[in-house]
N, C-alpha and C positions, 0 to 999 in steps of 0.2 A: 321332342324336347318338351318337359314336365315347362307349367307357366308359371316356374318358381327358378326354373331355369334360365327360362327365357329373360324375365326379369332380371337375372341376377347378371346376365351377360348384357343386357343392356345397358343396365348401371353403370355397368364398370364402362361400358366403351363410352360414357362421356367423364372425360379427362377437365380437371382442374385447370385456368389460365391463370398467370401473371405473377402477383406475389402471392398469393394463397397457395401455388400451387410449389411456391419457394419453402413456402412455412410448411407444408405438409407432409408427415411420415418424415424422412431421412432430414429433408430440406429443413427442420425445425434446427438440429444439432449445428446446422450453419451459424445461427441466430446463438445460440449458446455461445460457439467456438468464437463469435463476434465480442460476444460480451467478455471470454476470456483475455480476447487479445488486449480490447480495450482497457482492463482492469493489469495485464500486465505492462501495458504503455504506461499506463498512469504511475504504476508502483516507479519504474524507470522513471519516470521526472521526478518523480520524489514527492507525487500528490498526495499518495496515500500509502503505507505499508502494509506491514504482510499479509497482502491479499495470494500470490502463489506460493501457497504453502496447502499440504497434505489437513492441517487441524483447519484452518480453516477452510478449506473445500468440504470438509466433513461436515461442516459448521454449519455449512452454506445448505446443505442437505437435509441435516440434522430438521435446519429450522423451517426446510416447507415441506415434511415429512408430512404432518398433518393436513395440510392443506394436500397435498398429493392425495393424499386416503380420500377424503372427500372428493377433490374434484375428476379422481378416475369413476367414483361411482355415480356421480352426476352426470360427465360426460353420456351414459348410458339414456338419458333423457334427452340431450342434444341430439343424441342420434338418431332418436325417435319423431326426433322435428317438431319438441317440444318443449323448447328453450332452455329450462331451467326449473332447479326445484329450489324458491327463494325462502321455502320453512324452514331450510337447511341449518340455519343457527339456532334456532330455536329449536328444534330436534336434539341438534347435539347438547344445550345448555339443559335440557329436560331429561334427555338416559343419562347425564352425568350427575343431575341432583338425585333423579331415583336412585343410580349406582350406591351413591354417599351417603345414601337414606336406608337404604338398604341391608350395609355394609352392617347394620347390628343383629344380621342372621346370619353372617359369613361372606367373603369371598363370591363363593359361586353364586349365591342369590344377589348378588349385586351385581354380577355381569351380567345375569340367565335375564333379570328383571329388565336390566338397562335395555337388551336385544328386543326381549318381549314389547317392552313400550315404544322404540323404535319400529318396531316390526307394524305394529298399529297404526303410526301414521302415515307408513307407507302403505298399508292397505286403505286405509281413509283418500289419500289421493291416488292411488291405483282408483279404486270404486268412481271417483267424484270426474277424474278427467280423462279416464281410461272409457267407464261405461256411461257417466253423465255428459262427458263432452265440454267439459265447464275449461273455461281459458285458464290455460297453465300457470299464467302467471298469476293473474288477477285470483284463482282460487290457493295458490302455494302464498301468498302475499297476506289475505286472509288468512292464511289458518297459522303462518307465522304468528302474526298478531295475537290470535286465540290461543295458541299455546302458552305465548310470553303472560298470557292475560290467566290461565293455567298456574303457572309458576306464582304470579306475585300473590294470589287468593291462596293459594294451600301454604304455601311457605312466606308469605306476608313480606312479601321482597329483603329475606331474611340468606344469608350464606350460610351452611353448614359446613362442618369442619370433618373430613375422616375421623381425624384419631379424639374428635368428640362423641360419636355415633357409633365405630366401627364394636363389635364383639371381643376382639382381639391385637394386639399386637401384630400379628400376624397377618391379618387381614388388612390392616390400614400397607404394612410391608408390601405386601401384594399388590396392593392397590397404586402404591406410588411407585411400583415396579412396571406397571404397563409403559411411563413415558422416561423412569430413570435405568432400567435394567440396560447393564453394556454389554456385551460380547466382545472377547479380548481388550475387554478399560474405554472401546472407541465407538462400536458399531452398536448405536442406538435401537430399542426392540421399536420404536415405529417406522425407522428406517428398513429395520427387516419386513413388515409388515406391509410397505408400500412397495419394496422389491417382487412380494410374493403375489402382491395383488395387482400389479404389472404383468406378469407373466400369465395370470388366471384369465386378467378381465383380457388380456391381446387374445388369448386363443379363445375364449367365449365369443367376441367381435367380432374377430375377424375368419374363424374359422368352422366356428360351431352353428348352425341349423337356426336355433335361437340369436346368434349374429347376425347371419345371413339375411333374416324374416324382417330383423330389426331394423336393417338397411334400407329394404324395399318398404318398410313403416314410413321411414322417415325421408325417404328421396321422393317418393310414389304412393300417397296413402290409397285411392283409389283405386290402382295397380296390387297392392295388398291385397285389398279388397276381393279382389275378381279372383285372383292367385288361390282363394282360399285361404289364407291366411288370418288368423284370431286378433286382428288389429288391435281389440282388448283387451286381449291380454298379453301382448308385445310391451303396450303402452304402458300397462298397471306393473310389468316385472320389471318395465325401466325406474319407477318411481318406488319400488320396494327395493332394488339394489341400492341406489340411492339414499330410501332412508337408513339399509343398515354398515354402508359405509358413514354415513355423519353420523352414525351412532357409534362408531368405533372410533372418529373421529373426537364426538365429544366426550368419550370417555378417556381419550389421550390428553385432551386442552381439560378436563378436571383432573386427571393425576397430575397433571405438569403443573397447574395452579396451586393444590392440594385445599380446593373449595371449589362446594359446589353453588354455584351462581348463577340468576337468568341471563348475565351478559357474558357467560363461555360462548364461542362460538359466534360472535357478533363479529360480521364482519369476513363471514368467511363463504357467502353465499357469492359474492360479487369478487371478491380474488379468484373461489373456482372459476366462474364465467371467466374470467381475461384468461387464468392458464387453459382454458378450452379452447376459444378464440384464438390466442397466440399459439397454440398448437396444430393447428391448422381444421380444427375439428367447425361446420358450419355452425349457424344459428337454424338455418331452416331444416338440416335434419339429414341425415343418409349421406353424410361425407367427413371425413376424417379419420382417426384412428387412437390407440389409448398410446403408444409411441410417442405418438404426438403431445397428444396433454402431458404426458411425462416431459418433454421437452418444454412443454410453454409452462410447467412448475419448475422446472430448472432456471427457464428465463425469470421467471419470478423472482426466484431464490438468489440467482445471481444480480439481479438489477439492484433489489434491495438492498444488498451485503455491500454494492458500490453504493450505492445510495449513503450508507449508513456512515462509511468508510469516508466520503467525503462532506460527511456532516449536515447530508441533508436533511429539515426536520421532518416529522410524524406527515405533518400536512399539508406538507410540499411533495411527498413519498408519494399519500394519496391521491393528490391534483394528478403528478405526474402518470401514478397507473391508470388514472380517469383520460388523461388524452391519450395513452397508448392503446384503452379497450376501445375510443372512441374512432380510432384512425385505423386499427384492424377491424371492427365492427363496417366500418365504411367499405375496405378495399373488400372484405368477405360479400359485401350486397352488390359491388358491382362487378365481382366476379361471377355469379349465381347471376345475376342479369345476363351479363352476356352469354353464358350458358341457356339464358330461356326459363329462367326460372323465378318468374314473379311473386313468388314468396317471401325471396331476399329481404 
C-alpha cells in the first residue's frame, strides 16, 4: 500500500464525535429540516406568514446564492487547515469595479479582466502562505486592507455606474444579466451557478486525487509531507479556487447592485466562515465536506428569512450569527480535542 494510501485510510478511520458529527455531510439537512419545522410552527400560531410557500423557499435560495459561490470555494482553504481567506470582500468589491470599468470594451473584457485580477490575488497568496508560510489569517487580513487601500487611490472612493461606462446597451444588458437572468420567470442564473459548483467542487473533494492530497494537507501536514506530496501547491490551489469563486461572487453582488463600489462584498468573508463551520466543515483543516457548507448556507438562508419575517433588526441578525459561529466554533475545538488533535 502506496503512503498516500495509507494516509488516506487512516484519515478516514478516525470518525467525528458528538454534535459535529450531527452537523456533518447528511447530519447538516437535520439542522435545515429544524429550521423548517420551526418556521412552519410559527406560520401555525400566526407569528409570521407565508414562510411555506414555493416563492419564498426560492427566495430563501435566491438570497444566499452568492454567499454559497463564495463560501464553497473557501471552504477549500478550510480544508487545507488554513482557516480562511478574509481578502474575500475585497477581492469581490475589486473584479466588480474592474468588470464596470472595463465594460467600455465590451462584455467579454469585463469578465476576462475581472477573472484575470482575481486570478492575481489568488496567486499573491498562494505564493505568500503556500511557499512563504506567512499566517493565513494575519497575511489575507493585510492584504484585505491593501486592496480596499487599492480602490479608494485609483477610483478616489468614487462608484461607477455600468450604463455610465459600458460601450453598449448591450453590454450593461449583459451585465445585469449575470444576477437578473431567470430560467422559466423563477430560477435565478446564480442559483444555477451555485447548483453547478456544488456538484464540481463535491467530486473535486471528495473524489479527485487533488481532493484526496488536500485532505491529508490539512488533517496531517507532516504526513503530507513524508507522502510526497507538493504541500505547496495543495495550499496555493486552495487559495486560487477561492479567489476565483469571490470573483464570481463579486461580480454577482455588482450586477445585482448595478454599482461598482469598495464596500460590494463587505461582510461576506465571516458569513462564509459560519456556513463552513455550521456545515460541519473544521477550522483546523481535513474534515468536512462541500454537502456540508451547502447545508450551513441553507442554515443561513433560512435563519435569516425567519429572522427577517419576525422583524428582527440588521444588528440583532448579526449579534445572533456571531453567538451561533461562536458556539459551533467552540463544540468544533472540543471535538478535534477529544479526537487528539491539539490544533483545535
Amino acid at each position: 500500500m502506496s503512503d498516500l494510501e495509507q494516509n488516506k485510510t487512516d484519515l478516514r478511520s478516525v470518525s467525528q464525535t458528538g454534535f459535529l458529527k450531527i452537523l456533518n455531510v447528511a447530519g447538516i439537512y437535520g439542522v435545515v429540516v429544524l429550521f423548517i419545522l420551526l418556521g412552519i410552527f410559527l406560520q401555525l400560531l400566526g407569528v409570521i406568514n407565508n414562510f411555506m410557500t414555493a416563492s419564498n423557499m426560492l427566495n430563501i435560495v435566491d438570497a444566499v446564492s452568492m454567499l454559497g459561490i463564495v463560501a464553497l470555494g473557501m471552504a477549500f482553504i478550510t480544508y487545507s487547515g488554513h482557516f480562511a481567506d478574509l481578502s474575500a470582500p475585497t477581492t469581490m468589491a475589486l473584479t466588480g469595479i474592474v468588470a464596470v470599468q472595463m465594460l467600455q470594451f465590451g462584455f467579454v473584457a469585463a469578465i476576462v479582466s475581472a477573472f484575470i485580477v482575481g486570478t492575481i490575488i489568488g496567486l499573491i497568496n498562494a505564493f505568500a502562505i503556500g511557499k512563504l508560510k506567512v499566517n493565513p489569517i494575519i497575511w489575507t487580513l493585510a492584504l484585505n486592507y491593501m486592496t480596499l487601500g487599492v480602490i479608494r487611490v485609483i477610483w478616489a472612493n468614487k462608484q461607477i455606474y455600468p450604463d455610465m461606462i459600458a460601450s453598449s446597451e448591450k453590454a450593461v444588458e449583459l451585465f445585469d444579466n449575470i444576477y437578473r437572468l431567470r430560467f422559466f420567470n423563477k430560477i435565478a442564473l446564480p442559483m444555477i451557478m451555485l447548483i453547478i459548483l456544488v456538484f464540481l467542487f463535491h467530486f473535486v473533494m471528495s473524489k479527485s486525487k487533488f481532493g484526496i492530497q488536500l485532505k491529508i494537507t490539512g488533517a496531517a501536514k507532516k504526513s503530507a509531507e513524508y507522502s510526497g506530496i507538493n504541500v505547496e501547491r495543495m495550499i496555493g490551489a486552495a487559495f486560487i479556487i477561492s479567489a476565483l469563486t469571490a470573483t464570481l461572487g463579486g461580480l454577482t453582488v455588482t450586477s445585482l447592485s448595478r454599482v461598482g463600489a469598495w464596500y460590494n462584498g463587505a461582510g461576506y468573508d465571516f458569513k462564509a466562515v459560519t456556513a463552513i463551520v455550521i456545515g460541519g466543515m473544521t477550522l483546523a483543516g481535513g474534515r468536512g465536506s462541500i454537502i456540508g457548507v451547502l447545508g450551513g448556507v441553507l442554515v443561513i438562508g433560512l435563519m435569516n428569512n425567519l429572522m427577517t419575517l419576525l422583524g428582527v433588526g440588521t444588528f440583532s441578525q448579526d449579534m445572533i450569527r456571531g453567538i451561533i459561529f461562536i458556539i459551533v466554533v467552540g463544540l468544533n475545538a472540543k471535538s478535534l480535542r477529544n479526537l487528539g488533535r491539539d490544533d483545535a
